[in-house]
KEVEXMAR-315070 format. One record per residue: residue in one letter; x, y, z of N, C-alpha, C in turn. Coordinates in steps of 0.05 Angstrom, whole numbers, plus 5000, padded with zeros to 4 digits. Layout:
residues N
AXYZXYZXYZ
...
END
This chain:
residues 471
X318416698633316416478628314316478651
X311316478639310316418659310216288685
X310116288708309916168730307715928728
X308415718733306915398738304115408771
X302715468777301915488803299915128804
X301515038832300114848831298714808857
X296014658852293314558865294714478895
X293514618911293714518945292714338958
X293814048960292213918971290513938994
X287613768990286213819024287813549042
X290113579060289913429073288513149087
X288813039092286112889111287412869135
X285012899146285612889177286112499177
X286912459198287812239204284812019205
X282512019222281711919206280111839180
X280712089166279212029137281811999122
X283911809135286811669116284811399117
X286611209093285810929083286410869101
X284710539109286610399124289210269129
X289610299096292310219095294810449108
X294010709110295510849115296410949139
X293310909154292910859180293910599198
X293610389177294710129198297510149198
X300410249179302010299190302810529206
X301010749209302110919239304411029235
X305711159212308111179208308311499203
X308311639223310411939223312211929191
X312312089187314112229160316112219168
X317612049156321312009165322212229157
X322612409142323712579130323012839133
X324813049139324313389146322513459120
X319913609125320313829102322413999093
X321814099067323814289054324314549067
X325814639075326014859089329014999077
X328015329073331515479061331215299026
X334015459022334415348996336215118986
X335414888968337214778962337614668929
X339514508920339614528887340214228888
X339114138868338513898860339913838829
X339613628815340413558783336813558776
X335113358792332613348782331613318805
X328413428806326613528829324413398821
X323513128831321413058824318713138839
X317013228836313813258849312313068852
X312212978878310112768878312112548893
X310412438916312912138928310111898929
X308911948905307311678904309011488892
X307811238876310111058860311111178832
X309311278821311111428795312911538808
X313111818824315111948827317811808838
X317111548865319511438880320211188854
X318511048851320010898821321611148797
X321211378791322111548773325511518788
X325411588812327411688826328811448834
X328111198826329711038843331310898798
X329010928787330610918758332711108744
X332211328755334611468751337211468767
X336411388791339611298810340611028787
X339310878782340110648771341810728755
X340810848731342310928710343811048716
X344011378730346011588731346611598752
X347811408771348111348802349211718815
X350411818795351612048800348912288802
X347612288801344912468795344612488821
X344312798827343212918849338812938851
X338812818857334912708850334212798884
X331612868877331013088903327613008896
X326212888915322912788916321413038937
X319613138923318413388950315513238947
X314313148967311513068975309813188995
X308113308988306513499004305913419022
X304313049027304212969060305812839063
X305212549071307512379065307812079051
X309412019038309611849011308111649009
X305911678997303911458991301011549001
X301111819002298511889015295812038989
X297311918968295612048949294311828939
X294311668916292711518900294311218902
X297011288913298511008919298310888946
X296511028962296811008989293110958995
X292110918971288911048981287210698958
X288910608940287810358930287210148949
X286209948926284409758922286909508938
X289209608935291609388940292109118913
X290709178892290108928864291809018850
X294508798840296508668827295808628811
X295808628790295108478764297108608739
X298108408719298608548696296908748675
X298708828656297608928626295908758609
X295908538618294108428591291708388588
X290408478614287008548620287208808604
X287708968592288509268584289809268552
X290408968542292309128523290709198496
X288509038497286309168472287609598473
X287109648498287209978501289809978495
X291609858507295009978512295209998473
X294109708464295309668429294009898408
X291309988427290510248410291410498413
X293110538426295310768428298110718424
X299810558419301310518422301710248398
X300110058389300509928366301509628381
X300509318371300409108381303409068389
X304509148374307508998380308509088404
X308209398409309609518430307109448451
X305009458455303109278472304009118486
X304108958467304808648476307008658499
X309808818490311908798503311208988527
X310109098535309009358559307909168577
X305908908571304508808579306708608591
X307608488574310708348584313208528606
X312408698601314008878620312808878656
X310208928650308708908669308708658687
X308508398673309708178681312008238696
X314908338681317208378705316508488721
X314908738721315008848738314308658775
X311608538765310808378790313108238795
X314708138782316407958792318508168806
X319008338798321108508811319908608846
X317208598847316008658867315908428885
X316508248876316607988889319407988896
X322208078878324207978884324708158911
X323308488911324408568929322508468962
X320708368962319408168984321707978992
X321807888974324007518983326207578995
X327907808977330107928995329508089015
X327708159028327208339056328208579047
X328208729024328309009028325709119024
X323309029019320409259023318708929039
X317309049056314908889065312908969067
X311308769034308808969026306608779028
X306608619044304908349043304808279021
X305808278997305708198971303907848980
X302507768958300407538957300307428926
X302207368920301207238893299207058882
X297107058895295306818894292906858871
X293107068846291807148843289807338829
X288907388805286707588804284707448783
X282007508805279607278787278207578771
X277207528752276307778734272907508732
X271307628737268307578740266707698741
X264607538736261507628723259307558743
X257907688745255707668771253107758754
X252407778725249907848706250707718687
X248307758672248407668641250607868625
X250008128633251508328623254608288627
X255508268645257808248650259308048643
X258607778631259807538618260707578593
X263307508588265207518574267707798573
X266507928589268508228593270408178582
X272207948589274707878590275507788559
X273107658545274807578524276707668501
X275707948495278108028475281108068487
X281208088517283608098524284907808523
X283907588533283407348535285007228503
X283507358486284307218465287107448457
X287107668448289507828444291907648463
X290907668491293707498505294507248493
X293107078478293106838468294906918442
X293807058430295307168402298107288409
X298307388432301207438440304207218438
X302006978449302906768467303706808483
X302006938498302406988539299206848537
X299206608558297306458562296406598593
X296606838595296306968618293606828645
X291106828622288606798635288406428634
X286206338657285106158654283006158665
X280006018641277606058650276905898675
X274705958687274205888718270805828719
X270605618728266605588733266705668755
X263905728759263005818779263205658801
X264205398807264805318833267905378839
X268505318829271305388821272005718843
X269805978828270206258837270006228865
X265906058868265805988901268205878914
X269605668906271805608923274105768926
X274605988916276106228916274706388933
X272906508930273006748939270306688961
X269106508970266506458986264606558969
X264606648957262306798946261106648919
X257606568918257206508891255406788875
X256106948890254707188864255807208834
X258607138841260107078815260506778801
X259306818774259006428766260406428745
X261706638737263406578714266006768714
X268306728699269706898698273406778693
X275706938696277806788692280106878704
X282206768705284006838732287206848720
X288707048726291807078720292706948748
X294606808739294806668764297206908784
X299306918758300706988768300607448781
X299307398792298407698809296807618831
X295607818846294407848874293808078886
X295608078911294508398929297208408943
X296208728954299908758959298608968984
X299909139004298809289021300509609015
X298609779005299110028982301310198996
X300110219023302010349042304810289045
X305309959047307009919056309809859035
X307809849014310109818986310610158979
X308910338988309610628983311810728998
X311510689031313410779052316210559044
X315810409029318510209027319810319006
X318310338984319610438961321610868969
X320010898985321111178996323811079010
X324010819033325710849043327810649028
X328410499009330110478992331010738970
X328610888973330611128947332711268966
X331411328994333111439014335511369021
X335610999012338110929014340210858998
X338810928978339710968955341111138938
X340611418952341311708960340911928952
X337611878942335112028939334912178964
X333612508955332912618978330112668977
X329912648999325812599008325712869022
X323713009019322613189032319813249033
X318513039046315913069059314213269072
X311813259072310513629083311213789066
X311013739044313014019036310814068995
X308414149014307114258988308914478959
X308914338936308714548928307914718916
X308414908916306515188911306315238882
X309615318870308915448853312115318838
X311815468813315115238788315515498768
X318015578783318015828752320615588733
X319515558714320615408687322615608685
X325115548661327815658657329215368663
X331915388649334315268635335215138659
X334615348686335115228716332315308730
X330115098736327715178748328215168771
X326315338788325915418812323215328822
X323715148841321214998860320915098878
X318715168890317515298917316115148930
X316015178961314315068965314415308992
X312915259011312015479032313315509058
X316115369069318815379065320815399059
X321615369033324315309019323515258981
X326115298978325715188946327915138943
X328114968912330414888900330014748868
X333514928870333414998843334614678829
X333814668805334114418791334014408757
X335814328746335714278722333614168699
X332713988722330013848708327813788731
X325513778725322513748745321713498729
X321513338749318413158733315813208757
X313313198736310713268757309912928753
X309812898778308212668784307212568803
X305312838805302812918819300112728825
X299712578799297412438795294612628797
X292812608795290212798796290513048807
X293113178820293013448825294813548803
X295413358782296813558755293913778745
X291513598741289313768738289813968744
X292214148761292214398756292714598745
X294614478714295114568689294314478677
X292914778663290614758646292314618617
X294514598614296014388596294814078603
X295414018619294513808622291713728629
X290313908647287213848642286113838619
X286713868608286113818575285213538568
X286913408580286913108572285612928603
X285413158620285512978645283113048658
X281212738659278812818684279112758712
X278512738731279312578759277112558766
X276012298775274112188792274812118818
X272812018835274111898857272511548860
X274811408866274411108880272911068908
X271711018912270510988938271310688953
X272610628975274610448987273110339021
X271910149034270910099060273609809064
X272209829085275409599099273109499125
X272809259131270809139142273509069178
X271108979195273608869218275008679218
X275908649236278408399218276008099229
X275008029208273107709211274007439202
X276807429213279207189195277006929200
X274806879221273506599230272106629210
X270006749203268906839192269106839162
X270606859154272206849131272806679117
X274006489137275406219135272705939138
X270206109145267905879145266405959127
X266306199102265106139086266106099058
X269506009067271805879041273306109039
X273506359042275206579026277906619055
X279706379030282006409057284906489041
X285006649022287406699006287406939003
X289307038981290507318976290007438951
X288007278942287507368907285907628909
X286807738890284408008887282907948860
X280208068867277208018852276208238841
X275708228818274308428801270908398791
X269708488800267208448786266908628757
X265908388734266408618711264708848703
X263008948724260909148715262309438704
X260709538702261009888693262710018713
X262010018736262310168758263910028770
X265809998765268609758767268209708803
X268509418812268409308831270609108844
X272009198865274809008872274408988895
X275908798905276208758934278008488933
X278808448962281208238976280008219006
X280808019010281707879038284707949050
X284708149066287208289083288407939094
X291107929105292107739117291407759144
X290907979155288807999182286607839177
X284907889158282007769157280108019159
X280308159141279308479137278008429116
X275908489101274908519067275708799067
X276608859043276909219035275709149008
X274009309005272209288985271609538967
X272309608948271909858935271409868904
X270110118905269310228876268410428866
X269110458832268610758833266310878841
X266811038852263311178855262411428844
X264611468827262111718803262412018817
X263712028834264512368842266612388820
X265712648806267212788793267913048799
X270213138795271913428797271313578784
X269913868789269414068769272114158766
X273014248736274714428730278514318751
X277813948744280113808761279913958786
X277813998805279114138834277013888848
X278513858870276813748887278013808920
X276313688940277613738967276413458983
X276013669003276013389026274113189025
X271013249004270113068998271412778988
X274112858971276112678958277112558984
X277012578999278812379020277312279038
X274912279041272712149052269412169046
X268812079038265412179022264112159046
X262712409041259512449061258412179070
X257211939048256311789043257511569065
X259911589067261211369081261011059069
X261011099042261610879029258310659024
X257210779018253910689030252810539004
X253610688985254710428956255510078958
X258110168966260709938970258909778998
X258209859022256909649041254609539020
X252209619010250409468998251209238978
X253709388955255809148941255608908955
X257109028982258708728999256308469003
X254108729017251508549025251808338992
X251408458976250108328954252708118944
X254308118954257007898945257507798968
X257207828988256707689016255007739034
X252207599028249907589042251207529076
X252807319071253307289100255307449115
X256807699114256707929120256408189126
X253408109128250808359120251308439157
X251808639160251408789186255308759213
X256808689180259508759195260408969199
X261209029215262309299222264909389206
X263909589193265609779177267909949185
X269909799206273110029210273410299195
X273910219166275310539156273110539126
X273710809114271210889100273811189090
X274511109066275311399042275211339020
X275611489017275611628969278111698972
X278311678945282111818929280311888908
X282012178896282012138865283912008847
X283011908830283311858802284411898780
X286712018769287912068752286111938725
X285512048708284311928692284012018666
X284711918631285612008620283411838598
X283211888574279911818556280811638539
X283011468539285011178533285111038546
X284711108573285510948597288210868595
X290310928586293310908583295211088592
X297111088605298211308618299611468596
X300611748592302211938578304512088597
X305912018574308212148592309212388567
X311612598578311412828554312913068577
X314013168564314613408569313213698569
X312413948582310514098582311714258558
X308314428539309814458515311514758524
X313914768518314915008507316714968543
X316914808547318714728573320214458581
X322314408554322914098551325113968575
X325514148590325814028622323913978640
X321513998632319213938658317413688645
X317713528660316613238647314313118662
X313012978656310112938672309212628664
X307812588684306612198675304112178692
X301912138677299912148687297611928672
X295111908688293311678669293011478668
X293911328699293811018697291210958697
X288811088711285911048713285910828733
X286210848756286710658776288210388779
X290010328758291710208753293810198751
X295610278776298410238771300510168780
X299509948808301309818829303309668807
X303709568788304609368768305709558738
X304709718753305109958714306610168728
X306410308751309210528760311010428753
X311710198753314710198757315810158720
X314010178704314810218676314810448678
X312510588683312710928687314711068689
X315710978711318810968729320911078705
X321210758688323710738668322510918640
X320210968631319711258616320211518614
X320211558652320411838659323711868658
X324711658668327211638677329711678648
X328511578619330711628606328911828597
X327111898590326012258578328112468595
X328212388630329812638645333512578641
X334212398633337212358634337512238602
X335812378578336012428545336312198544
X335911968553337311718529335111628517
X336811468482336311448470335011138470
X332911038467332110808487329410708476
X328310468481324810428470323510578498
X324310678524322310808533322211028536
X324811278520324111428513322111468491
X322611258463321511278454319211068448
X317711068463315710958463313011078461
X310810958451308411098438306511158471
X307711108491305911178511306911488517
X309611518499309811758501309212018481
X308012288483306812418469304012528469
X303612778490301712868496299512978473
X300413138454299713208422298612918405
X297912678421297012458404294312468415
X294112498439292512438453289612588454
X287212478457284912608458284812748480
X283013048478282213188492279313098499
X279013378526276813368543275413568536
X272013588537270013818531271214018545
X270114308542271514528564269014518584
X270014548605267214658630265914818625
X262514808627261414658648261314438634
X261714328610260414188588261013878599
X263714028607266013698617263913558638
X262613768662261813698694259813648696
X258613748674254613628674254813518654
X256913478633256613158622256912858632
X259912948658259812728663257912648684
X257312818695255412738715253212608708
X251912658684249912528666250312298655
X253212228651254512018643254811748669
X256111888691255611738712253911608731
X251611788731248411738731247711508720
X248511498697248011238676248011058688
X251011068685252110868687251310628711
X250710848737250610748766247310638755
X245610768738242610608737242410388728
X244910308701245310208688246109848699
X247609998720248909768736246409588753
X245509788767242909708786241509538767
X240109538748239509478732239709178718
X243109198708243908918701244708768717
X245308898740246308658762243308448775
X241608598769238908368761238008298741
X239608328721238408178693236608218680
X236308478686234408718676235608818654
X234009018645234509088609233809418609
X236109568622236509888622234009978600
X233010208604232710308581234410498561
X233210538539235210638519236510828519
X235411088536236911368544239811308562
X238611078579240710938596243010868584
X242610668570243510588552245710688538
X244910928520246011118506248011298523
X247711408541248411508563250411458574
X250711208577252711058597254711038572
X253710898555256410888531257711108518
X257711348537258611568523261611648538
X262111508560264511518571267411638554
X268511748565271411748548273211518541
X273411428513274311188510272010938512
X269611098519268010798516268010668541
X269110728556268610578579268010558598
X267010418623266110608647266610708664
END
């Protein structure tokens, strides 16, 4: 069987890590892989899919030999590089119910719900400390354009009977967040912000004690598939019954899966810590904030008194490859400071601490897929949250977890699972100077409505050509 070769990450040097990854200062607890060793299942990847995969399968098959290999260290990819925003499925389930059908929606979205609460239960009991903040997530409008974003989800949640959202006036937002750029919009109460790092390095060190093996530093290279696969990495390998890849944006390196998979990058700034500051122009809580434009817009108030402020910014991956641009942009975030200016006039000329990009996992549903590679029904894969998945790994988790230990189950069989449903991507160059033409748009598009201006029609046309329609 062919050999699997997978994408090398570019490192980051230390400081082009998030701040979140940087403020805990935390050395890699765990040896790389070195020599040979044999496992029951070898998961790739120690973001939250992979350590939720691994901590769902101890649950179930406490007897399972489960083996995590992470090329830097756990949480340094797309779990370690967010926005830190909590929120459920039901801002999403319009998408989740068009792949997957209302009923099973609904309950994913309800799932999602436990999930936060499970993220809460492990806060209260002191086994992860992730600053978890439940105070929170306002979804708002700062244009003409951007008012009502929310409603079909708004009402679908209503039709559920999950009364999830509640609408919010614009004094209301000001007394949330200091800011009146936003005058309309609506709020889940129950979500917030959580600190990415610290729920990543926690969740690693409960699988560890759990009696998961971690092996950090430990790129891997290459996966010869067979009945017993063989993992490499550029010390050691080991052999294992079953693989799950859950890589996030470096699966892009099977052309199986690039198929379905684009990766962008998020662009992320983190302001100094201004708690006085903060606290005198009202924004003194833990809620995380969405602005509803194109060019998706988030940010929080750190418990330090930090703004981290981010959004996508339209770098796309030729042919899924990217490098060190992905872990810190040239630009230094020069987007996201003008945002801030324009959502807080009165911290126009704060000093900017940290400044990176992550990529993107990103899929033309915006719904994650999970699936087995074809013609290799031991190698399993979960990818596609589209920057959404502090609250959705850990369903991920229980998908991957009975596909790798066969049971018969709603999350084996569930419609998020099944790669063969799913829409494809143009082939290159078609994919890379489309989207780039696409993203162009979109960013004029934005400039544009965020003054209550009226794009023109190429614009227009352009921007709505996204995969799935969206931006």
């Amino acid at each position: 069987m062919a050999t699997l070769r997978m994408r090398q990450p570019a490192v980051a040097a230390t400081a082009d890590r998030s701040f979140w990854l940087q403020d805990i200062a935390a050395a890699p607890a765990t040896k790389p892989l070195v020599g040979g060793e044999q496992a029951d299942v070898v998961i790739v990847g120690g973001g939250y899919t992979g350590l939720w995969t691994a901590l769902r399968i101890r649950d179930l098959a406490p007897e399972t030999r489960v083996m995590v290999i992470e090329a830097d260290q756990c949480g340094s990819g797309a779990s370690g590089r967010n926005g830190g925003q909590v929120h459920s499925w039901f801002a999403e389930l319009d998408q989740i119910s068009a792949v997957v059908g209302e009923e099973e929606g609904r309950a994913l979205c309800a799932d999602s719900v436990d999930a936060i609460a499970e993220l809460e239960k492990l806060q209260r009991d002191g086994t992860i400390d992730m600053d978890l903040r439940l105070d929170g997530w306002l979804w708002t409008a700062s244009s003409l354009a951007q008012e009502g974003a929310w409603n079909r989800a708004v009402a679908m949640a209503e039709a559920a009977g999950a009364n999830r959202f509640r609408q919010l006036t614009g004094e209301e937002i000001k007394q949330r967040t200091g800011s009146s750029a936003s005058y309309a919009g609506v709020v889940e109460a129950n979500a917030g912000t959580v600190h990415p790092a610290k729920l990543a390095t926690g969740l690693r060190d409960l699988a560890i004690a759990r009696g998961v093996v971690v092996h950090e530093r430990s790129p891997v290279t290459e996966i010869v598939p067979g009945r017993t696969c063989l993992v490499r990495t550029a010390q050691g390998e080991v052999r294992a019954g079953k693989v799950v890849l859950a890589a996030n944006a470096w699966l892009s390196a099977l052309p199986e899966l690039r198929r379905h998979l684009y990766v962008v990058a998020s662009q992320v700034v983190a302001t100094a810590e201004i708690p006085d500051l903060l606290d005198r122009i009202g924004w003194r809580d833990g809620a995380s904030i969405c602005d509803a434009q194109r060019q998706v817009l988030y940010y929080q108030r750190t418990p330090k008194g930090r703004v981290v402020f981010g959004r996508g910014s339209g770098n796309i991956a030729y042919a899924g490859n990217f490098g060190q641009s992905f872990n810190r942009s040239p630009e230094h975030g020069r987007d996201n400071i003008r945002e801030l200016a324009r959502v807080y006039p009165e911290l126009r000329g704060v000093a900017i601490d940290y400044d990176w990009a992550g990529p993107i996992d990103c899929v033309p549903e915006h719904v994650p897929v999970f699936d087995h590679l074809k013609g290799h029904p031991n190698i399993f894969f979960g990818m596609g949250y589209n920057g959404t998945g502090i609250a959705q790994t850990p369903i991920g988790g229980r998908v991957l977890a009975s596909l790798v230990l066969e049971r018969k189950d709603r999350w084996s069989s569930s419609g998020l699972v099944g790669l063969d449903r799913r829409k494809t991507m143009p082939p290159e160059p078609f994919r890379y100077l489309g989207a780039k033409l696409v993203r162009a748009a979109i960013a004029r598009r934005n400039d544009v409505e965020i003054r209550n201006g009226m794009p023109g029609a190429l614009t227009r046309f352009l921007s709505e050509r996204t995969p799935g329609g969206g931006g």
